[in-house]
DSSP file (Angstrom, degrees, kcal/mol; ACC not computed):
  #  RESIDUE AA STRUCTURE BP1 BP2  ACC     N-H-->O    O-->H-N    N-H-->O    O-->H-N    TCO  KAPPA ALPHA  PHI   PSI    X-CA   Y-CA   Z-CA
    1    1 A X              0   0    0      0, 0.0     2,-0.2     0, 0.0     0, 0.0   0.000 360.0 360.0 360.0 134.8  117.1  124.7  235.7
    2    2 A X        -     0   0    0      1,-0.1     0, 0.0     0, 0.0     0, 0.0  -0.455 360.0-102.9 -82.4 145.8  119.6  126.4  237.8
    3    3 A X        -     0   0    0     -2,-0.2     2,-0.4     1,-0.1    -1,-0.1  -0.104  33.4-124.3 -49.3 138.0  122.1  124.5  239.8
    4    4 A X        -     0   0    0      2,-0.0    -1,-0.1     4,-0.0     0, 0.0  -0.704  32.0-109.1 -85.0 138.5  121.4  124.1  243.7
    5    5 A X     >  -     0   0    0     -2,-0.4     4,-2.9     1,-0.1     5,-0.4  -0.445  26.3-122.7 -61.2 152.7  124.2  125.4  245.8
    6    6 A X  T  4 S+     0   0    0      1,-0.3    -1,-0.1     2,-0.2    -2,-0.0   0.397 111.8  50.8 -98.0  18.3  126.0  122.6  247.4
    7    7 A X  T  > S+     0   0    0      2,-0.1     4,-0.7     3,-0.1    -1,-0.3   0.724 113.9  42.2 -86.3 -36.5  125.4  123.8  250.7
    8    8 A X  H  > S+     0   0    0     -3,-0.3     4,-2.7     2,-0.2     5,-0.4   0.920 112.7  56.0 -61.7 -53.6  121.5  124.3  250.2
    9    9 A X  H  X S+     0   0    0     -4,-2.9     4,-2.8     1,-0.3     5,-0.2   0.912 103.9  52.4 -45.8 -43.8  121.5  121.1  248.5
   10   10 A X  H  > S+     0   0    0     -5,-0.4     4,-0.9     1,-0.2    -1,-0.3   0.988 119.1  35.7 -70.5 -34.4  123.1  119.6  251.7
   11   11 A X  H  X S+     0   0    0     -4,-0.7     4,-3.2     2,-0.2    -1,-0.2   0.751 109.4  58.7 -79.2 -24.1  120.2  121.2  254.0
   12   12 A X  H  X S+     0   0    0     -4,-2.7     4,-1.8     1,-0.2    -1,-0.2   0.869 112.8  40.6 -79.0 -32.6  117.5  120.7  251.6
   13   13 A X  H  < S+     0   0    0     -4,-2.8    -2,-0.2    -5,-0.4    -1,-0.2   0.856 116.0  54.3 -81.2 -13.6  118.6  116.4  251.8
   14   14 A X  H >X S+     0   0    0     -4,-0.9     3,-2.4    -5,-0.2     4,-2.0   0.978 110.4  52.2 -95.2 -70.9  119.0  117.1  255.9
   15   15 A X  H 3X S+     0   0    0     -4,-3.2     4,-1.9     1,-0.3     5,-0.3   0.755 111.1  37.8 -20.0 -62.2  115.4  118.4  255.5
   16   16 A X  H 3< S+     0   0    0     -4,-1.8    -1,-0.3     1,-0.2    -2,-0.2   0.199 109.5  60.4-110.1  32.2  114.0  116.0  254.0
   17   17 A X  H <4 S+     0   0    0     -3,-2.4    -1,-0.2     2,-0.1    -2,-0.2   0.561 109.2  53.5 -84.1 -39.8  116.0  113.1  256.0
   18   18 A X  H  < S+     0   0    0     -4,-2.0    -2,-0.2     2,-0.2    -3,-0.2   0.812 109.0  44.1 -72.2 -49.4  114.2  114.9  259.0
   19   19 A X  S  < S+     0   0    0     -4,-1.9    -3,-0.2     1,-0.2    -1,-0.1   0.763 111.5  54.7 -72.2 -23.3  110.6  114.6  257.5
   20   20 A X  S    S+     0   0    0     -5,-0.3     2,-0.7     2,-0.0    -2,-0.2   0.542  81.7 104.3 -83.3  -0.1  111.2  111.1  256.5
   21   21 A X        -     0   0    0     -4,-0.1     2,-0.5     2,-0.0    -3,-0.0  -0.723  55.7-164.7 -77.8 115.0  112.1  110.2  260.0
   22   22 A X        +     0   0    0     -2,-0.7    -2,-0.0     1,-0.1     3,-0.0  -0.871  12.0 175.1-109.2 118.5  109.1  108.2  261.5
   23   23 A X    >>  +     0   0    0     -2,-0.5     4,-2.4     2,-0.1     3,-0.7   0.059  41.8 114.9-114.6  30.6  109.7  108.1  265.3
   24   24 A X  H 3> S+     0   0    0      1,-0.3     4,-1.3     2,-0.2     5,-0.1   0.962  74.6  48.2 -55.3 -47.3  106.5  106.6  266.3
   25   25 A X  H 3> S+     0   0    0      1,-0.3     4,-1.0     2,-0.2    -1,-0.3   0.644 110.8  61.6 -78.8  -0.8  107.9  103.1  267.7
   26   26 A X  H <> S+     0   0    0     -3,-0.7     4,-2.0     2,-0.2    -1,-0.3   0.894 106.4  34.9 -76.8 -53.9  110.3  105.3  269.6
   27   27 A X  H  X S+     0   0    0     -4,-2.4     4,-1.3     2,-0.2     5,-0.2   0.492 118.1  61.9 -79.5  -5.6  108.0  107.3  271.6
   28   28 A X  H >X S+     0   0    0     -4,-1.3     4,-2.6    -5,-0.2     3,-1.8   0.988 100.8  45.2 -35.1 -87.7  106.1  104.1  271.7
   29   29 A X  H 3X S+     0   0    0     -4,-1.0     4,-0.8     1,-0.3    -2,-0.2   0.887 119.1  43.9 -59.3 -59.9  108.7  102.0  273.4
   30   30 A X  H 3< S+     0   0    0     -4,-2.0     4,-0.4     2,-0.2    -1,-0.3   0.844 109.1  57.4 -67.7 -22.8  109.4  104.9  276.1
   31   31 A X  H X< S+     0   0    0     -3,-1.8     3,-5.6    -4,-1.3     4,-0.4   0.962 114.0  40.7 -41.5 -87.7  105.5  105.5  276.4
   32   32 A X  H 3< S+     0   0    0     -4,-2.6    -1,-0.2     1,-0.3    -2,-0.2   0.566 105.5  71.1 -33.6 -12.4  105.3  101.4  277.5
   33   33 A X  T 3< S+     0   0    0     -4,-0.8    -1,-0.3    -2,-0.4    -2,-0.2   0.648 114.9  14.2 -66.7 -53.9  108.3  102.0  279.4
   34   34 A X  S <  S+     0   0    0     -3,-5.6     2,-0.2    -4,-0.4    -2,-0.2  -0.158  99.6 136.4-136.7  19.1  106.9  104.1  282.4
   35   35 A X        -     0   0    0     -4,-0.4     2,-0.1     2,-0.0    -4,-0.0  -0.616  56.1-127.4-100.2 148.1  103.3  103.2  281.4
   36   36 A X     >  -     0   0    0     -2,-0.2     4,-1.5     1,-0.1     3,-0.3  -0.379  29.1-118.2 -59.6 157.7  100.5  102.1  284.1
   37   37 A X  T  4 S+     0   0    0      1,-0.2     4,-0.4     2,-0.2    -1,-0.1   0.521 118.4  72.4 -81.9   2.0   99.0   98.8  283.1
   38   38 A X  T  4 S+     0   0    0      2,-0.1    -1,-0.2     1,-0.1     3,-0.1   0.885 112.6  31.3 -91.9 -54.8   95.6  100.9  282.8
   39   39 A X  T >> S+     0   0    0     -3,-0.3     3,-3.2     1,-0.1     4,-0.5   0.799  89.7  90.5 -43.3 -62.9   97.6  102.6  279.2
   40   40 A X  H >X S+     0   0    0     -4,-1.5     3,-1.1     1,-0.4     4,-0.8   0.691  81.7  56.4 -74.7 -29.2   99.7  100.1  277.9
   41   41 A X  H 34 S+     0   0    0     -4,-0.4    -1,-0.4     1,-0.2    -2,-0.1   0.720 111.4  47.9 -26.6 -38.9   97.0   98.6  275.5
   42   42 A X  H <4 S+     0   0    0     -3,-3.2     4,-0.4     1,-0.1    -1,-0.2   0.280  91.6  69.3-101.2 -10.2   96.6  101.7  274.1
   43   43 A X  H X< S+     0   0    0     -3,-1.1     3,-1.5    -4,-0.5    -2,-0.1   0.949  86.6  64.1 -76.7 -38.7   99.8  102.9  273.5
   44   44 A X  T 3< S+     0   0    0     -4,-0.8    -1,-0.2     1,-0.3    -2,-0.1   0.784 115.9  46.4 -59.3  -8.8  101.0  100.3  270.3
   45   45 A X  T 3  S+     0   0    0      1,-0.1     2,-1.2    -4,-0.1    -1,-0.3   0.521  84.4  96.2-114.7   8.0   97.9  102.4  268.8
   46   46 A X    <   -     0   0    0     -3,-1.5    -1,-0.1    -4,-0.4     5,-0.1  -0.704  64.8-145.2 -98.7 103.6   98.5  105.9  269.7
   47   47 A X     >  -     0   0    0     -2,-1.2     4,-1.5     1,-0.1     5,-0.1  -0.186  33.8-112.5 -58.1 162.3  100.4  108.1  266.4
   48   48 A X  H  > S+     0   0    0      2,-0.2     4,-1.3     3,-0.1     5,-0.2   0.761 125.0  58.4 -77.1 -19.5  102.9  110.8  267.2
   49   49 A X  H >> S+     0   0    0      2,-0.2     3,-5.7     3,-0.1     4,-1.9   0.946 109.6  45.7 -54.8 -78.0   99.6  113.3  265.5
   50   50 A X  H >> S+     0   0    0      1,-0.3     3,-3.1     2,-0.2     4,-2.0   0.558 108.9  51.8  -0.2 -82.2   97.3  111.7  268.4
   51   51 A X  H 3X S+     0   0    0     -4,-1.5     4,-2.2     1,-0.3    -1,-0.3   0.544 109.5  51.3 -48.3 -23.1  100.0  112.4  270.8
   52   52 A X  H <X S+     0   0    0     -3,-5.7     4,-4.8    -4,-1.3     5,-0.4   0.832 112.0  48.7 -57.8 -40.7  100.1  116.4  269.4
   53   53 A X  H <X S+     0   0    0     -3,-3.1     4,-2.3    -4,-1.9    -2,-0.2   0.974 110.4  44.9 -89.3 -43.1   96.7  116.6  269.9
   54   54 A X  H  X S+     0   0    0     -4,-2.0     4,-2.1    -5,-0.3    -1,-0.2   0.960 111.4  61.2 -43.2 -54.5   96.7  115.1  273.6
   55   55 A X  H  < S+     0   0    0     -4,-2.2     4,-0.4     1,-0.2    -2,-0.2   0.887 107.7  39.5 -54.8 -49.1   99.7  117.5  274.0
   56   56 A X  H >X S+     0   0    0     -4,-4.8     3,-2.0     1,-0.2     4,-0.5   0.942 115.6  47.5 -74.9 -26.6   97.6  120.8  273.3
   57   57 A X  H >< S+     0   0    0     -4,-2.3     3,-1.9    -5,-0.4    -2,-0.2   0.919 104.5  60.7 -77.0 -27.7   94.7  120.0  275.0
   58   58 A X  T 3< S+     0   0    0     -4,-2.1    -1,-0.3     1,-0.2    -2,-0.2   0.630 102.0  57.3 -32.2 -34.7   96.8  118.9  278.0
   59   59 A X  T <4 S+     0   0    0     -3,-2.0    -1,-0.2    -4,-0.4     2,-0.2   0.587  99.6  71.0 -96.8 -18.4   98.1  122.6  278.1
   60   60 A X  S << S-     0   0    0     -3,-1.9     3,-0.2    -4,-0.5    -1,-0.1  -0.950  72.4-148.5-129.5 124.9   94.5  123.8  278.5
   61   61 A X  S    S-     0   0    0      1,-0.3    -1,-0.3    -2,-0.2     2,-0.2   0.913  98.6 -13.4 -98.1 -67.5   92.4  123.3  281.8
   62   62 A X  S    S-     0   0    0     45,-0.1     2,-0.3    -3,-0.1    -1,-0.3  -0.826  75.6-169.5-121.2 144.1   89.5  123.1  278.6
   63   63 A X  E     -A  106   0A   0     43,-1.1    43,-2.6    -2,-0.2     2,-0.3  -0.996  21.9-116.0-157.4 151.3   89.4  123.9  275.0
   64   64 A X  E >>  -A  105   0A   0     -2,-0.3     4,-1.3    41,-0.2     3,-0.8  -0.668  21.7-128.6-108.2 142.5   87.4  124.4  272.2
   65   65 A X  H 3> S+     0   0    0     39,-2.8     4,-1.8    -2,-0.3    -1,-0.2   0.663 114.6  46.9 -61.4 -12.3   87.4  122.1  268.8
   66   66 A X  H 3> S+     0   0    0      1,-0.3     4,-1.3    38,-0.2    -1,-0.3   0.871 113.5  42.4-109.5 -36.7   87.7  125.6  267.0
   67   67 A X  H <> S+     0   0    0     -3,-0.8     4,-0.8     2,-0.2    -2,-0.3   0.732 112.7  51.5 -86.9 -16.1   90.2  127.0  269.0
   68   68 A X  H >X S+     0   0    0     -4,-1.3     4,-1.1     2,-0.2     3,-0.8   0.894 109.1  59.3 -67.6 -36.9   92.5  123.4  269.1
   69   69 A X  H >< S+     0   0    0     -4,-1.8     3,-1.5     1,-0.2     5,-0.2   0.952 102.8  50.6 -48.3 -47.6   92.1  123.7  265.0
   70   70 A X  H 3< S+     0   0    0     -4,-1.3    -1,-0.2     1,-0.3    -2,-0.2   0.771 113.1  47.2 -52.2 -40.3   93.8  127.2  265.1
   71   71 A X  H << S+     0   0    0     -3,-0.8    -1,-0.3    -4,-0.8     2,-0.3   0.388 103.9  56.5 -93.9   0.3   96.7  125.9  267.1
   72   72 A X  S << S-     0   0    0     -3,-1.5     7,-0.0    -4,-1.1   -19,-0.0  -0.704  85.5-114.2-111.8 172.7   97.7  122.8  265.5
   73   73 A X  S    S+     0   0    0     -2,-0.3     2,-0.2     2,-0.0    -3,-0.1   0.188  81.8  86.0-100.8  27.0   98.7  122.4  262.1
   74   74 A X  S    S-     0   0    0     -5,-0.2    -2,-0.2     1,-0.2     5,-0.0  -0.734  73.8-109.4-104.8 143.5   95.8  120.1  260.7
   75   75 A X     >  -     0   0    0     -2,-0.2     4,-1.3     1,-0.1     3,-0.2  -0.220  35.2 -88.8 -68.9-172.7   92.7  121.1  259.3
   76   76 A X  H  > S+     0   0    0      1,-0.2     4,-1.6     2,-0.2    -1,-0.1   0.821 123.9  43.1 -42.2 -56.9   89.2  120.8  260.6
   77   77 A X  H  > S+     0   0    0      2,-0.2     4,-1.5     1,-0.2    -1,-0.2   0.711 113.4  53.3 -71.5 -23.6   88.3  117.5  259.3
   78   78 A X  H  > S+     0   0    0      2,-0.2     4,-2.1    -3,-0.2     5,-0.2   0.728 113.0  45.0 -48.0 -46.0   91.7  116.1  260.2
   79   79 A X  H  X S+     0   0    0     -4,-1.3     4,-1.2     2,-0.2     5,-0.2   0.804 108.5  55.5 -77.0 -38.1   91.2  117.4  264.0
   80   80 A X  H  X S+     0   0    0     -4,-1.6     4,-2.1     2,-0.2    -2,-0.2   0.933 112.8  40.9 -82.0 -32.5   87.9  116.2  264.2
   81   81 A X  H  X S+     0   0    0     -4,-1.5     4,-2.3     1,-0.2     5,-0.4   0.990 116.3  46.8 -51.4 -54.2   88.9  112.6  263.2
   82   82 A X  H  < S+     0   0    0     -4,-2.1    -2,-0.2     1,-0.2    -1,-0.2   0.932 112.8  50.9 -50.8 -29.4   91.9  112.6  265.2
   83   83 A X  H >X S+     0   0    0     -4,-1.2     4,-1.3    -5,-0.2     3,-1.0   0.996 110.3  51.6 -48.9 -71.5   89.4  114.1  268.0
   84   84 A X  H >X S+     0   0    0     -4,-2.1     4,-3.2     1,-0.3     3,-1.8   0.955 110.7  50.5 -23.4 -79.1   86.7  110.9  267.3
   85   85 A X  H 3< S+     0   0    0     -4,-2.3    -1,-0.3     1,-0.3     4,-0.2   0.539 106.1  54.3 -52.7  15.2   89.7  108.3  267.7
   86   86 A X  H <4>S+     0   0    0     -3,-1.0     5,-1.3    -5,-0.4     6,-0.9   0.842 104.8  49.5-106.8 -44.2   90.7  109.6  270.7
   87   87 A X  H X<5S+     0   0    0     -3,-1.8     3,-2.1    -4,-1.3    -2,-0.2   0.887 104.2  65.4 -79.0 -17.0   87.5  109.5  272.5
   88   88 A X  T 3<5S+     0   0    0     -4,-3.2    -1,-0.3     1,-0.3    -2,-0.1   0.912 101.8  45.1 -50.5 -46.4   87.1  106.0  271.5
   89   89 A X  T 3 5S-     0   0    0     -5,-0.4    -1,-0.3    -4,-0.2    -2,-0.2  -0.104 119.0-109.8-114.4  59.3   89.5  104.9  273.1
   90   90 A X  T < 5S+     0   0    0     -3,-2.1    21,-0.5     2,-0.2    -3,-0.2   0.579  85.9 117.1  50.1  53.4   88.7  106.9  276.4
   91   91 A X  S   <S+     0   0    0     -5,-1.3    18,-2.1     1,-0.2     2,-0.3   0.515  79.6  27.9-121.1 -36.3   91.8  109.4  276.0
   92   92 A X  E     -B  108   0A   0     -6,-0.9     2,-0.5    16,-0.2    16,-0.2  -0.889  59.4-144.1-136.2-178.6   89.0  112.5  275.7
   93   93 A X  E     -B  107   0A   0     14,-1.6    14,-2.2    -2,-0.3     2,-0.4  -0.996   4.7-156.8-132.1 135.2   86.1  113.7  276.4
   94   94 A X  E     +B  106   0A   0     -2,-0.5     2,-0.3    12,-0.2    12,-0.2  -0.828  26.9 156.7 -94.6 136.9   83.5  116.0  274.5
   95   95 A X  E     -B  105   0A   0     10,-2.3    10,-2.0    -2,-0.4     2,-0.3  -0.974  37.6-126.2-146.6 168.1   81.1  117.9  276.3
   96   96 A X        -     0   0    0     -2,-0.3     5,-0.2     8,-0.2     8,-0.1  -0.886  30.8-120.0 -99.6 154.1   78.9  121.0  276.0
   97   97 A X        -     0   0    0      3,-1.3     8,-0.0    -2,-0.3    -1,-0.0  -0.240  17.9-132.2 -51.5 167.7   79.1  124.1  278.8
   98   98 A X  S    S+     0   0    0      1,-0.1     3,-0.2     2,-0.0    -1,-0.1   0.411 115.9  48.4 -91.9  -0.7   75.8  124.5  280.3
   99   99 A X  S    S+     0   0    0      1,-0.4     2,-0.1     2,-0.1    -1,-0.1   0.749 122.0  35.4 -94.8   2.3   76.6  128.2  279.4
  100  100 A X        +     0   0    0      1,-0.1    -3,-1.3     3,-0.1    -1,-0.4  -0.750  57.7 161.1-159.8  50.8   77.6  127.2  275.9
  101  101 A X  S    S+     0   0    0     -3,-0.2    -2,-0.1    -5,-0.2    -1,-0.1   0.857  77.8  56.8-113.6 -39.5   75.5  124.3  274.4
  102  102 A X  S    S+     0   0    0     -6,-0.1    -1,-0.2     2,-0.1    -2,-0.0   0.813  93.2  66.9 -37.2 -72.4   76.7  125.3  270.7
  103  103 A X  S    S-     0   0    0      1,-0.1     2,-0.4   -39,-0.0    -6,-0.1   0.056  80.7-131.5 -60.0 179.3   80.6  125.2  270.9
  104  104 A X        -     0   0    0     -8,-0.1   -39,-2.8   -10,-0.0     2,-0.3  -0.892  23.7-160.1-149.1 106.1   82.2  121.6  271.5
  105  105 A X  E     -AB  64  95A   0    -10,-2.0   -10,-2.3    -2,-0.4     2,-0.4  -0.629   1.1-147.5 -82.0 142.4   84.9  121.3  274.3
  106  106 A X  E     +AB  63  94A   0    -43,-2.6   -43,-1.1    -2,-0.3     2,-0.3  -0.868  14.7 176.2-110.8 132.6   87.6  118.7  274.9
  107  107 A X  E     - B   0  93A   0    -14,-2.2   -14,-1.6    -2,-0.4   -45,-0.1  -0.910  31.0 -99.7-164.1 169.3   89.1  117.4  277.5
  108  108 A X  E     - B   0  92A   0     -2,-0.3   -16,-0.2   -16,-0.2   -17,-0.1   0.172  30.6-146.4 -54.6 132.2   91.8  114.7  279.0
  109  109 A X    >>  -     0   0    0    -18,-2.1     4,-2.0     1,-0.1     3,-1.1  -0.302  35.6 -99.8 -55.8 169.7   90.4  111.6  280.3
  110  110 A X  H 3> S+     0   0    0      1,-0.2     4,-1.5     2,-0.1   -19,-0.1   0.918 130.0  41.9 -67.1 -19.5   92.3  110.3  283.1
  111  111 A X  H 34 S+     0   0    0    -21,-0.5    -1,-0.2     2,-0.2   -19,-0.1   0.076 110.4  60.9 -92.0  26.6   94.2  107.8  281.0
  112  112 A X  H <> S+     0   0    0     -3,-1.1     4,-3.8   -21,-0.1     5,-0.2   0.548 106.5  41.9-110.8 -51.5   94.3  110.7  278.5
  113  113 A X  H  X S+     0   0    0     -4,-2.0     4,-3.1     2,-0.2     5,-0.4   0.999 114.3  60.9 -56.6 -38.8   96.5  113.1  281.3
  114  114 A X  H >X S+     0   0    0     -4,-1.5     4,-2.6     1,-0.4     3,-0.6   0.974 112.0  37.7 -48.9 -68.5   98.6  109.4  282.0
  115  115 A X  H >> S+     0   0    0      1,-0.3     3,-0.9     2,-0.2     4,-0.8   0.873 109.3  58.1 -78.0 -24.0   99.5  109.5  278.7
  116  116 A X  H 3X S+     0   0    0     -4,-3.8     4,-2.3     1,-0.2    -1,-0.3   0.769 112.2  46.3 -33.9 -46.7  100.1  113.2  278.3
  117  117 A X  H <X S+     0   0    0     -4,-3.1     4,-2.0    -3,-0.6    -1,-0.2   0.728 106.1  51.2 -89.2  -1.6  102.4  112.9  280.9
  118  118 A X  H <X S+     0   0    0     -4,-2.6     4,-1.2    -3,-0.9    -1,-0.2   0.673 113.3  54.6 -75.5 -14.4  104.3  109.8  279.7
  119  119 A X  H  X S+     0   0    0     -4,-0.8     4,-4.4    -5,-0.5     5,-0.2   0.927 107.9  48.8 -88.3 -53.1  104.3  112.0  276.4
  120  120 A X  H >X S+     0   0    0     -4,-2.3     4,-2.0     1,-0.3     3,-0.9   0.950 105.4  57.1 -52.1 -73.6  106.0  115.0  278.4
  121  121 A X  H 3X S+     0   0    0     -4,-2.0     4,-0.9     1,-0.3    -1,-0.3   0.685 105.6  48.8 -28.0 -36.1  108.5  113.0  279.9
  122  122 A X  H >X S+     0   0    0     -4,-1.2     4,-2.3     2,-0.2     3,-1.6   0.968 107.1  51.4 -72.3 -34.0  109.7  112.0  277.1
  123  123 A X  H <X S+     0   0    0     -4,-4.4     4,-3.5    -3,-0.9     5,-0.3   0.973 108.8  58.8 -50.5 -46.7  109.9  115.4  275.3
  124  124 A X  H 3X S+     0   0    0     -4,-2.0     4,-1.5    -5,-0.2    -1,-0.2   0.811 101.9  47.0 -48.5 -26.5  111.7  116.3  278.4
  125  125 A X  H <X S+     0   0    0     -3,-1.6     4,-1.1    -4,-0.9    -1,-0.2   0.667 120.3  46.8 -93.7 -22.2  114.6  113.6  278.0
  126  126 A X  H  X S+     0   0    0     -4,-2.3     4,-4.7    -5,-0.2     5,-0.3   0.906 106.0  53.8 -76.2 -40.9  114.6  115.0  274.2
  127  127 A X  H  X S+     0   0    0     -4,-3.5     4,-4.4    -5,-0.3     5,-0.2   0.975 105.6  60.1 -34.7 -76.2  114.6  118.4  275.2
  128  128 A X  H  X S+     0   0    0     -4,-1.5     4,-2.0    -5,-0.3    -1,-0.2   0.826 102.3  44.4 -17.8 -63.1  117.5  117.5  277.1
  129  129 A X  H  X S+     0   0    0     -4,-1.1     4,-1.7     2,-0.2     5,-0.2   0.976 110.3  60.8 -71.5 -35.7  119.9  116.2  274.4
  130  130 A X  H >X S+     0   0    0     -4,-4.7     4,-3.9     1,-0.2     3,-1.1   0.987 101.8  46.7 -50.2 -64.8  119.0  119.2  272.3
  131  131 A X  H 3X S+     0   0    0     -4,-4.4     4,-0.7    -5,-0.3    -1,-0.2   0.861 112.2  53.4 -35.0 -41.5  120.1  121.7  274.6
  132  132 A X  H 3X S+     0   0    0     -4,-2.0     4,-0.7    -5,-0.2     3,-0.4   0.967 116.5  39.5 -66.8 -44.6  123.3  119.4  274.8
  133  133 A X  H X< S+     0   0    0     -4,-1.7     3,-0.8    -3,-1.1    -2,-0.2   0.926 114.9  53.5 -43.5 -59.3  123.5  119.6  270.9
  134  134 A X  H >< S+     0   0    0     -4,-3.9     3,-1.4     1,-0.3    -1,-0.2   0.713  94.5  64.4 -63.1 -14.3  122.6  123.1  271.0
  135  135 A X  H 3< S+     0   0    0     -4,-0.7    -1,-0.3    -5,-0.4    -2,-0.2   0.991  95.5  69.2 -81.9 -40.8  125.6  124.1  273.7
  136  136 A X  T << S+     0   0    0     -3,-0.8     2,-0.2    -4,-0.7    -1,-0.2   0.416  96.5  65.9 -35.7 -27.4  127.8  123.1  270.7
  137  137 A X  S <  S-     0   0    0     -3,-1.4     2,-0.6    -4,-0.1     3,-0.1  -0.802  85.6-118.6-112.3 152.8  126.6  126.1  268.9
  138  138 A X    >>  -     0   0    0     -2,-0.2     4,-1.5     1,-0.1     3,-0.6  -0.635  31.7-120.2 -64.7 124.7  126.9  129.9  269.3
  139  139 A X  H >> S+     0   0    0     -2,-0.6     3,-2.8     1,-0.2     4,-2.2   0.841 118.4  53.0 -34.2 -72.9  123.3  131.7  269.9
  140  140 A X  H 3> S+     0   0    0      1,-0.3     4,-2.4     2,-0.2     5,-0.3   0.853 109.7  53.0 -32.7 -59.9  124.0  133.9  266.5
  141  141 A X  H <4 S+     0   0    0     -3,-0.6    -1,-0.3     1,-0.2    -2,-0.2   0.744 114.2  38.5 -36.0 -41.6  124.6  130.3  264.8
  142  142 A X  H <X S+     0   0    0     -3,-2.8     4,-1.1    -4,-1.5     3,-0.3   0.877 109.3  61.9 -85.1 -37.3  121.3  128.9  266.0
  143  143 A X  H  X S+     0   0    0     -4,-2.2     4,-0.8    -5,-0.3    -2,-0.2   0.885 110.3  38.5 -65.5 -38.3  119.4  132.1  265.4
  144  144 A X  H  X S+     0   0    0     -4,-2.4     4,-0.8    -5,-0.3    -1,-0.3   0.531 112.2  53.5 -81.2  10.2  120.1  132.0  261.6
  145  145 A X  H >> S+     0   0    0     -5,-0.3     3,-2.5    -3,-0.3     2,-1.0   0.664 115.7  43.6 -90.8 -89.4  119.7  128.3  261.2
  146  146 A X  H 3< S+     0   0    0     -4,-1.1    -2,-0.2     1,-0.3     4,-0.2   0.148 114.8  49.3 -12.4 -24.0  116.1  129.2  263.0
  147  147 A X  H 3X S+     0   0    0     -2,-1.0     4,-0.6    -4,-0.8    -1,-0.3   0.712 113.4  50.0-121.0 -54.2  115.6  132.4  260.6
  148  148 A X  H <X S+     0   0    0     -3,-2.5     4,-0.9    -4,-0.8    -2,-0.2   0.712 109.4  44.4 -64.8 -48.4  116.5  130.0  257.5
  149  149 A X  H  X S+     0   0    0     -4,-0.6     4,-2.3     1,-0.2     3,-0.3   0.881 112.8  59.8 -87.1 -14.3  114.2  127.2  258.1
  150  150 A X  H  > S+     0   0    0     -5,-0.3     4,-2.1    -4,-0.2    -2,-0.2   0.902 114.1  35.4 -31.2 -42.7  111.6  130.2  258.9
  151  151 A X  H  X S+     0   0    0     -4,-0.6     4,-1.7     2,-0.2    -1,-0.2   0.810 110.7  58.0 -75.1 -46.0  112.2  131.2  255.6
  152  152 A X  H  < S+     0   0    0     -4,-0.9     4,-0.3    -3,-0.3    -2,-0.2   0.946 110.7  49.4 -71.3 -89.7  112.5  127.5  254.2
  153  153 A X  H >< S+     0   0    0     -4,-2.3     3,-2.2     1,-0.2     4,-0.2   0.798 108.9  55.6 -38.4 -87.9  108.6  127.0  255.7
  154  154 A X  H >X S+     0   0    0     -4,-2.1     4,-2.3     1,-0.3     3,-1.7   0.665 103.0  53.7 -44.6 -34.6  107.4  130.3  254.0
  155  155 A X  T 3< S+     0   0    0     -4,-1.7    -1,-0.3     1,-0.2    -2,-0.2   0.548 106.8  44.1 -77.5   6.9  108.3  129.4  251.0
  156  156 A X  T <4 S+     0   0    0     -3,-2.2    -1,-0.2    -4,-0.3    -2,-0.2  -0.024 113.0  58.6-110.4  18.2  106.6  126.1  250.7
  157  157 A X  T <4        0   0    0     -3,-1.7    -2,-0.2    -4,-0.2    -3,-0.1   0.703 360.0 360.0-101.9  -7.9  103.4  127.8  252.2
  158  158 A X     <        0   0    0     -4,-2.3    -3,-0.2    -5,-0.2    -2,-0.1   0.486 360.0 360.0-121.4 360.0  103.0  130.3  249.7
């Protein structure tokens, strides 16, 4: 087997330092933080997936289970649990159109936008630090790091 270079080698352990990093009780703790008392029951049970799935449908006035599958990176049966748990604990709603009884639409409860936006705000204070990270680098610098884990993805999809 050929030797890894020890530069790849160093990104390839950075990687997967980066996928092993669990930041659930982190966005947790800042959820609970800023949360209405209407929420905070519900936060020690909401996964950073959940919070993805809250996040697109948040983006969308309404959306359809077929079109959230397309945009996330889960399958079907993975989106339709996560979907299930959500409404259980009153974070979405399913409905039909009246124009549209077939498809199956989603959208935020009100304690579903509450947490959507406790969710934003934090991405925003993350957002934040990157960009501070990120002034550190030259654009040409960022673009091939961005171009390289591009590369990095295609080659563990295909």
């Amino acid at each position: 087997m050929p030797k890894l270079n020890p530069l790849l080698q160093q990104i390839d352990k950075e990687l997967h330092r980066y996928l092993a990093f669990d930041n659930t009780k982190r966005i947790q703790e800042h959820l609970l933080k800023y949360a209405e008392e209407t929420v905070s029951d519900i936060i020690p049970n909401i996964s950073v997936t959940d919070l993805d799935i809250i996040n697109h449908i948040a983006s969308h006035s309404e959306i359809r289970i077929k079109e959230l599958v397309a945009t996330v990176y889960f399958p079907q049966g993975t989106v339709s649990k996560i979907v299930n748990r959500l409404v259980k604990k009153n974070l979405l709603k399913k409905y039909h159109r009246s124009d549209n009884k077939k498809d199956v639409y989603l959208k935020l409860t009100a304690n579903g936008q509450i947490i959507a936006k406790l969710h934003r705000k934090y991405h925003e204070k993350e957002n934040q630090k990157l960009n501070e990270l990120g002034a550190d680098f030259i654009d040409t610098d960022l673009q091939k790091l961005a171009e390289m884990l591009r590369k990095i993805n295609e080659l563990r999809e295909n």
